[in-house]
N, C-alpha and C positions, 0 to 999 in steps of 0.2 A: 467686612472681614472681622475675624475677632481682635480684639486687644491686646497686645503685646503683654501686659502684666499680667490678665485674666489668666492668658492663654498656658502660661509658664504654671503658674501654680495648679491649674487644672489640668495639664498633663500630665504633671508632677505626680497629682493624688491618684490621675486615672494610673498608673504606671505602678504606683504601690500598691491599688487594691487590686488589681489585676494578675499579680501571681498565681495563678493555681499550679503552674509547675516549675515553682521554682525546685533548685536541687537542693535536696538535704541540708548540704554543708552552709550552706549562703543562708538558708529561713531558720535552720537554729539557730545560728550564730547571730544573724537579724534578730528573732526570736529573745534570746538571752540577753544581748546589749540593752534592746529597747526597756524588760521589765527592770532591771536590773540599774542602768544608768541613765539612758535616754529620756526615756517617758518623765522622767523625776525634774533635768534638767530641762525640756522646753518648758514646762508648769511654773518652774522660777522663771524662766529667760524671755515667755510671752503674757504671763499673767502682772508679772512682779515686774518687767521689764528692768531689770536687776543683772547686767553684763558680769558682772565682779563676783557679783551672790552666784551666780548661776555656773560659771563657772569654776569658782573655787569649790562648791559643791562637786561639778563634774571630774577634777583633776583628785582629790581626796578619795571619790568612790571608785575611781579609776585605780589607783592604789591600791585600795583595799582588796582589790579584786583578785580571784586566785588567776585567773583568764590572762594569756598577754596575746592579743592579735592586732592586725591594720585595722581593724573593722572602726575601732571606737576612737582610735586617733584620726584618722579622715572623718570620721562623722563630728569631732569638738570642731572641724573649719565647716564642713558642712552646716553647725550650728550657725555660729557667725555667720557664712555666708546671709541664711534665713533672715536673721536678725535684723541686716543693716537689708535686706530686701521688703522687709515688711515694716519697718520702724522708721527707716532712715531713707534719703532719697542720694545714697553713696552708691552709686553703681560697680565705679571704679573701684568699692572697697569691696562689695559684694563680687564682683570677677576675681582677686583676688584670690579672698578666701577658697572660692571654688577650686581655681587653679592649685590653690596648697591644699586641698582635699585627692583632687585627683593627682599630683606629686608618688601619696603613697603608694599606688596603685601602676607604678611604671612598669614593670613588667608583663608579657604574653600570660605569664603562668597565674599572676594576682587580678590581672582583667577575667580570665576567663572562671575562675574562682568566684569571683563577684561581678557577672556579669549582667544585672541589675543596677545594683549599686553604682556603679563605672557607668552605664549609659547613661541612668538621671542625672548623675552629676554632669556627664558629658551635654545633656537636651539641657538640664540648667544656666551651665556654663555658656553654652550656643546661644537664650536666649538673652542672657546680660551681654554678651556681647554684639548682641544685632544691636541693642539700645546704645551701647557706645559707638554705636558705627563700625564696627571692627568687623567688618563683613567677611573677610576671607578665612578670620578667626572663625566666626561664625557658620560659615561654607564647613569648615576644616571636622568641629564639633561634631555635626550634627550627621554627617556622611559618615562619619568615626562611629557614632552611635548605631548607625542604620547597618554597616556594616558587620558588630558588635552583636546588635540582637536578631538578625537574620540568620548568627549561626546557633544564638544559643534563649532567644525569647519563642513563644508561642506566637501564631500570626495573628490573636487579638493581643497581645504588647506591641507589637512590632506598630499598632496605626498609629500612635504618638508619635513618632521618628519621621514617618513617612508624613504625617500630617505637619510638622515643625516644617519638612523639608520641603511642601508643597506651599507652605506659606512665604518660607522665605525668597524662592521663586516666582512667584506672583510678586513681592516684591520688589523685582527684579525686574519685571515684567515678562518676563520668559513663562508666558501664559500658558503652551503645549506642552512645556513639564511641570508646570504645576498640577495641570488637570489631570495629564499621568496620575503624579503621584497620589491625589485627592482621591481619584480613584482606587487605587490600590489600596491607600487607607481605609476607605468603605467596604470594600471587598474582607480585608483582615476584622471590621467590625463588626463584619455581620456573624463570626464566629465567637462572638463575643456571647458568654452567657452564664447569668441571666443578664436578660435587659435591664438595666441598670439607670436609675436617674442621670448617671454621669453619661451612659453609653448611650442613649437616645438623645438627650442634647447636642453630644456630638455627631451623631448621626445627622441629625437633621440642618446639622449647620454645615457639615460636607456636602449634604446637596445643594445646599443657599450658597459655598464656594464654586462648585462647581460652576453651577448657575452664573456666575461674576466671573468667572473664568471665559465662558463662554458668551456673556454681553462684550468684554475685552475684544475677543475673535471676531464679535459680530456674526455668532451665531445668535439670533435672538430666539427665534419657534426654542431652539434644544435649550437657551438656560430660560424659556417659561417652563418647558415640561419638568427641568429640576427645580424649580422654586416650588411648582407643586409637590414634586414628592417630598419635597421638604416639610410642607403643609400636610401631606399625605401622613409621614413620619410622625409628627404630631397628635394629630387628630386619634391616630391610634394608642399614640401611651398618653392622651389625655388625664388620665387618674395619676398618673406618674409624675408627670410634671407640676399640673397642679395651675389654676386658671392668670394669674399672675404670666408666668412664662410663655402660659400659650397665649400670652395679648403679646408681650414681646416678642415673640418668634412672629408672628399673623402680621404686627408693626413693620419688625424688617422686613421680612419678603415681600408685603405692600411698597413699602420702598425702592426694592429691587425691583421689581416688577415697573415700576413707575420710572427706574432711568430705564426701564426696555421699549417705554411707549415714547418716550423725551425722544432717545434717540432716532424712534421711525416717527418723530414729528405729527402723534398721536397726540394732541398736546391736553384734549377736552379728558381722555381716560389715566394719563399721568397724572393732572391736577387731582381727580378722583381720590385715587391711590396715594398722592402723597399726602390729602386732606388725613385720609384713614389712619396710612401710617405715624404723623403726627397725631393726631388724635388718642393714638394706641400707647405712644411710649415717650410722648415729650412730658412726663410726669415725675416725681422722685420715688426712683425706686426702680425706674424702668429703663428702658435703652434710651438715653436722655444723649449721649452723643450721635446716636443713628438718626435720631430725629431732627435735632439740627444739619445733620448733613442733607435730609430729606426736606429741608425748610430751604434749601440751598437749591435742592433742585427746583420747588414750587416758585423761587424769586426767578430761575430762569426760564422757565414754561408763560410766568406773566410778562415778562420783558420778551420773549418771544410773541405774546399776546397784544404787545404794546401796555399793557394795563399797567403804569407805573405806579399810581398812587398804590395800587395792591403789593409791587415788585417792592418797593422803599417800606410799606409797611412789617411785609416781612423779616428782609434784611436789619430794619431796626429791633424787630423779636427777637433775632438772636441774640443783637448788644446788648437787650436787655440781660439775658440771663448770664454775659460773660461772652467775648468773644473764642470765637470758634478754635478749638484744643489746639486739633492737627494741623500739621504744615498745610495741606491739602486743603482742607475749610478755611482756613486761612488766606490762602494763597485764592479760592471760588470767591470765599465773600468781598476781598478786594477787586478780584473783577466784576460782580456785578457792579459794587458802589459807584467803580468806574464808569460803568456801561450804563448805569440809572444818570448820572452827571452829566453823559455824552448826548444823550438819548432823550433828554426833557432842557436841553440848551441852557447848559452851565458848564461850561469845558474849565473854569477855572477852578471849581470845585471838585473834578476830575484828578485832576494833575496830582495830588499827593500819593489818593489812590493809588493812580498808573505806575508813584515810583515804587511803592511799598511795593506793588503787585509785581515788580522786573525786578526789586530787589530780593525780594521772598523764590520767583521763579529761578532766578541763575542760584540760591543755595540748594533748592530742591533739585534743578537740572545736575549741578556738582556731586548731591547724594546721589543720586541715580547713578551716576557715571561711575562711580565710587562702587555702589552694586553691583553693575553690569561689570565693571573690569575684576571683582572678585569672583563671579562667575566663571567667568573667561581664566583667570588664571588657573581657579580647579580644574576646567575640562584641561588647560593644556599641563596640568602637573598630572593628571589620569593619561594623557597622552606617555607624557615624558614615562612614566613607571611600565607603561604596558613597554613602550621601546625597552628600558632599559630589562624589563622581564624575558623579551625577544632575547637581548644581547647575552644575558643570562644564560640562555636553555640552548645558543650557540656555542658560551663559552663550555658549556657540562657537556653537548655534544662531541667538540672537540677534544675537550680532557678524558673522554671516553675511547675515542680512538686513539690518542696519544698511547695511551694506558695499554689498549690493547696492540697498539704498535709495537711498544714496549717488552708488553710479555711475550709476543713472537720472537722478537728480539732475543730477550733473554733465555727463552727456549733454545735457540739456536746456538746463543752461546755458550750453554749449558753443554750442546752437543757437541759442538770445536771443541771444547774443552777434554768432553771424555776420549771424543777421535787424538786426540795431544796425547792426552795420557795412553791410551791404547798402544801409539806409534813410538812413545817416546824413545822406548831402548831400541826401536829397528834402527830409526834415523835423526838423528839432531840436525838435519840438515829439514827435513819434513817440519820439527816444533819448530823451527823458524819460521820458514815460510808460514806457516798454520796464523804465528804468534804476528805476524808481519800485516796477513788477512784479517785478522780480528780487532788489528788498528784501524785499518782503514775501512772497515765496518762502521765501529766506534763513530768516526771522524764523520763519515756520513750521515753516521744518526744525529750527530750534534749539529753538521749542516743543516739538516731537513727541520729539524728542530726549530734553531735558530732565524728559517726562511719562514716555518709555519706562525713564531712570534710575528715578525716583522709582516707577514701579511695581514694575522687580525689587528695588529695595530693600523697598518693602514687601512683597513676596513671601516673597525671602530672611528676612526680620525675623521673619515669620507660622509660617516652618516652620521655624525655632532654635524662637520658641516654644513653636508646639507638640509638639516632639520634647520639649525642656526639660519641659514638662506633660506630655506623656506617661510621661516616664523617673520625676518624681516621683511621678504616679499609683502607675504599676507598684510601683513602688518600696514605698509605703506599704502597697498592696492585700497585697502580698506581706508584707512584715513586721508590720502589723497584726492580719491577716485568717489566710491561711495557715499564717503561721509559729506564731502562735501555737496556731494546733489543729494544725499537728504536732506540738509540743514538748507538748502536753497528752496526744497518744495516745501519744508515746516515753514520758513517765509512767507512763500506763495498763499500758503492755507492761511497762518495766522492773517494777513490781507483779507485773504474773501472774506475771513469770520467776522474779522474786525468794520467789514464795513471798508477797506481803504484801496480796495479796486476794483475793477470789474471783472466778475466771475467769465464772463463769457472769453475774456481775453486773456486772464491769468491759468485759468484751470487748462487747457490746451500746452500751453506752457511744461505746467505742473504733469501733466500726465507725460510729454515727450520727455523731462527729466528723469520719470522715474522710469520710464523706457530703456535709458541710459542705463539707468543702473542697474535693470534687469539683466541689458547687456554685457555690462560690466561682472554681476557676479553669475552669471553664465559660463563668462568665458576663465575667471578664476573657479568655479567647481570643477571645468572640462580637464584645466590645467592640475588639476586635485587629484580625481576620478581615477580611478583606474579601471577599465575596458570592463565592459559586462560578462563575466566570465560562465561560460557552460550555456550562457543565452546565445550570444552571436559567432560567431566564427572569426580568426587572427583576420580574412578579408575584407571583411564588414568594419574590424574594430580598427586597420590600416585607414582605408576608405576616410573612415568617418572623420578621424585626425586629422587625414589632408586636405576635407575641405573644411573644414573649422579653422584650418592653417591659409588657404586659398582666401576665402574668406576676407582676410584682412587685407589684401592684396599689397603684404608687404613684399612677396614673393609668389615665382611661379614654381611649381611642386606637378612633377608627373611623374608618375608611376606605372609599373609593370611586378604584379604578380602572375606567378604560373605555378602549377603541380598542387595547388593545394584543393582546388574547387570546393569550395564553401565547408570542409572539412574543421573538425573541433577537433584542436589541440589538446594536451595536456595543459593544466590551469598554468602550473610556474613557466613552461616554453613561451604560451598565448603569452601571460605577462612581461616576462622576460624581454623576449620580440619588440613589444610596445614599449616598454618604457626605455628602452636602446633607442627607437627611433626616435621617440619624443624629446630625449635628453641633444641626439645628434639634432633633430630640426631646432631645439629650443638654441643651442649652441652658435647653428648658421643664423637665425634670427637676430643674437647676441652683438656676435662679432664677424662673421662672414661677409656683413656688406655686398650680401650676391642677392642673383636676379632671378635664377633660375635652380634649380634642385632636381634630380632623378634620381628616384626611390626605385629598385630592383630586389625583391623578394623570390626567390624558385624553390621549391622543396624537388630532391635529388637522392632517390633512393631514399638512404636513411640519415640524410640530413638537410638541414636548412639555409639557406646563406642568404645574407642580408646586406647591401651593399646601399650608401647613399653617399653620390656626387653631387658636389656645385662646385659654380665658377665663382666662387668669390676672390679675396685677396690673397690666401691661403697662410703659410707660414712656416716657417724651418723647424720640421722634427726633430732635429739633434739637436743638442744640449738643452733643451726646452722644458721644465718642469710640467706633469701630467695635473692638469687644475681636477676640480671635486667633478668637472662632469665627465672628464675622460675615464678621468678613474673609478666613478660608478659605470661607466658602461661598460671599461675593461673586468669591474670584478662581476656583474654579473653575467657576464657572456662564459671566464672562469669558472662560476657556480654552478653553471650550467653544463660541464664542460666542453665546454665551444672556445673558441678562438675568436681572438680580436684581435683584429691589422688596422694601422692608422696612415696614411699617407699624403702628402703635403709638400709644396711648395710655393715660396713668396709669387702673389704672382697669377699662380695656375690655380686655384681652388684647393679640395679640399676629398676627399674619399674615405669614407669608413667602412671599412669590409667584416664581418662576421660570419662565421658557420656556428651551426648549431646541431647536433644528434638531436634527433627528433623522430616519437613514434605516434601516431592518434590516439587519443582518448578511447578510452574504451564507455567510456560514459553515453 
């Protein structure tokens, strides 16, 4: 994959030369700053490397200048930022600065103004912040960015964003959106033109991701066919690139290529490959960290071979030139040292190894998880916004017919009114009465009013809650349940690999676990899910609930539908139906303590009723506060408008009765 510093300044450049349609207002005003101030100041600030010179230069011609806009005060932090990114190894200073670049630019109307300007700094900022760890910052960035120039870049700018945002999900390991995105950024570069030395590099290294995206999955055939077109991509702007680059591009994907035969245990054609690939770029000037990671795979294809003396020769090539950068070579080269110790009968010269190797592994495991939960928070704050978008276009619904309640309202009063004046000298006995009516109008409307607050507040209240319960559900199912029978089969594995049991009795094991957890998050999607709608019919999607509820045989669940014969609802009725049932079974599961359940579904002319008994312990409906599940099934039956009846005592079980107006689908 590329390099984190590479990557930044080279999408950087690719993003500025890449304009051809920026808007007027943004490339003049670019335009004028740059001849004028800019260009004058990086020539002190990179040549003279002269902070003080350069910008006291900067703030004097700033002065001078007839011009006053944000353009060239966000670009003196942008300078700094540069500075301490190329000069200095202050990350924290270079984030900074960034962050007081994009300051100036806080408003909708100055982002869309400079919506170039605003997304680099944004892909800038995103990627000094992956380097300090600051992953959700960096989530936050770069989706800002993507969203940013999808309304207003060309779809060859727009591959930088989606390429940042493909990287940092591989990162992540969330390897099916990364290859998304890689693609889509390929897709947006091939409209790129002309072919550009910058734009065919990246070409070709999107399909050398891809390709690794796809060893990840364990698709091997599909990332050999992208490592060729990678190869493919090259060969053809050979004049372009120039014989240098095309040994390093030929280098990597020889490497890539070679963890594809490692892993199918190909072990004679990955030596091959990684001899070449070494060969190609363990040199100065060339991809000199690729190839150490490719010396990394050669020591494990020999220790696969048994050939130690070859495997230790290796491993000591790397020390020689400096031990390996990344956490990750890092983290390989201590196991093999390990595993050459274990492996030629010196376990005591092992053991430092082994600890370095669990100490390096629990910091890398900590990043990860660090990653993985910044992920996890963006989908659930994309979740939270679309809800709160929902509650939104509820709340403008309602203040729509409010409004037009309203002006019926005051139509009519308009009318009392003129009737009053009309009457007034027949009878004063009449503008009483009239005056008397037009109170308890009033009175009414402020009633209805008053009840229409007080039910979207209990709405709103019902679905925080149950979002809040659901998120802890998840939450627990997954780290109770899940987690802990993966971290039991990653056990299982690291054993067999390690040599410290026997496969034939562990892997048996290892596979019923992960059975489990198949199980397991089956039965939390089912519980997610909502019914296939326009595909199966409300009897198929009852059915299917009862016996995925059977099933567990925490209870017996029988049922009787009639009038509907395999007929398709309307989508909100179908849903409606199911999730009343599912909230009443989820309820008697809870707290019912019963044994038996009868579910009664009839459609009756033109409507539906929906009735579920058990004999559980039951409980006193009066004076009883209505908890989040009662109260979601009473307001969707409401919504619907249908009626909900609840019935109950200590004792006798339990009844929930619903109708519903109900017409078929015309669909």
């Amino acid at each position: 994959m590329c390099k984190a510093a590479n990557c930044a300044v080279f999408l950087l450049l690719l993003l500025a030369v890449s304009c051809r349609q920026t808007k007027t207002t943004e490339m003049a005003e670019a335009t004028f700053w740059r001849q004028s101030l800019l260009d004058s100041t990086y020539r002190i600030l990179f040549r003279e490397k002269d902070t003080v010179k350069a910008f006291s230069f900067f703030d004097s011609a700033l002065q001078r200048s007839p011009r006053v806009s944000v353009y060239p005060r966000a670009a003196r932090f942008d300078l700094k930022a540069n500075y301490y990114y190329f000069f200095t190894s202050d990350n924290e200073a270079t984030a900074r600065s960034i962050d007081s670049a994009l300051a100036f630019y806080n408003t909708a109307e100055l982002q869309n103004r400079y919506p170039r300007t605003y997304v680099g700094l944004l892909l800038f900022g995103g990627q000094i912040a992956y380097r300090l760890t600051q992953y959700s910052k960096a989530n936050e960035y770069y989706f800002r960015a993507k969203k940013l120039a999808e309304a207003h870049l060309s779809p060859c700018e727009q591959t930088a964003f989606n390429y940042n945002i493909a990287m940092v999900l591989f990162r992540q390991e969330n390897y099916r959106a990364s290859l998304r995105h890689f693609r889509e950024a390929y897709a947006q570069q091939e409209s790129c033109a002309p072919q550009t030395f910058g734009v065919v590099l990246q070409q070709q290294e999107i399909q050398s991701n891809i390709g690794e995206c796809f060893v990840e999955l364990k698709a091997y055939d599909s990332a050999l066919v992208h490592f060729d077109k990678a190869l493919a991509i090259a060969a053809r702007y050979k004049d372009t690139l120039g014989p240098v680059f095309l040994d390093r591009i030929h280098g990597v994907v020889a490497g890539n290529k070679a963890k594809v035969r490692l892993a199918q245990n190909r072990l004679e054609e990955a030596e091959q490959l990684c001899l070449k690939a070494i060969a190609l770029n363990d040199r100065e000037g060339y991809e000199v960290d690729n190839a150490r990671e490719v010396k990394l795979q050669l020591a494990e294809i020999y220790r696969r071979q048994t050939d130690f003396s070859a495997m230790f020769r290796v491993l000591g090539g790397i020390m020689t030139n400096g031990q390996p950068a990344g956490a990750g070579q890092r983290l390989e080269w201590q196991r093999l040292m390990a595993a050459y110790y274990e492996q030629t009968a010196l376990p005591e010269l092992a053991i430092p190894y082994l600890k370095a190797y669990s100490s390096l592994n629990d910091s890398i495991q900590t990043a990860q998880k660090q990653l993985t939960e910044a992920d996890v928070a963006r989908q659930l704050r994309d979740r939270e916004q679309q809800l709160q978008i929902a509650v939104l276009k509820e709340d403008k619904e309602q203040a729509l017919l409010s409004l037009g309640f309203t002006i019926v309202f005051s139509g009519m009063t308009v009318a009392l009114i003129y009737l009053v004046y009309q009457h007034y000298r027949r009878s004063k006995k009449t503008v009483a009465v009239l005056q008397a009516l037009n109170k308890e109008i009033s009175a009414q409307k402020a009633a209805r009013e008053e009840e229409a607050r007080q039910r979207h507040q209990l709405i709103t209240e019902a679905v925080i809650r149950a979002q809040e319960a659901e998120r802890s559900l998840i939450g627990l199912e997954l780290h109770d349940n899940i987690n802990q029978v993966l971290t039991t089969v990653k056990l299982h594995n690291e054993m067999v690999l390690e040599g410290l049991g026997e496969p034939r009795q562990v892997l048996p094991r290892t596979v019923k676990y992960l059975q489990d957890c198949i199980n397991e998050i089956r039965s939390l999607s089912r519980r997610l899910s909502a019914p296939t709608l326009g595909r199966i019919s409300l009897e198929e999607s009852i059915k299917d609930l009862i016996d995925s509820i059977n099933a567990t045989s925490k209870v017996t669940i029988t049922h009787q539908i009639a009038g509907l014969e395999n007929q398709v609802l309307k989508q909100e009725l179908h849903l409606g139906v199911y999730r009343i049932l599912q909230e009443q079974l989820n309820n008697i599961l809870k707290h019912a303590e019963a044994s038996e359940v009868f579910v009664l579904i009839e459609q009756k002319a033109d409507r539906l009723e929906l009735s579920v008994t058990d004999n559980g312990k039951g409980f006193a409906v009066q004076g009883r506060k209505a908890g989040i599940g009662l109260l979601n099934m009473q307001t969707r039956a409401e919504s619907l408008n249908g009626t909900f009846q609840l019935e109950s005592q200590p004792g006798r079980g339990c009844k929930v009765a619903v109708v519903l107006p109900c017409q078929p689908s015309l669909s």
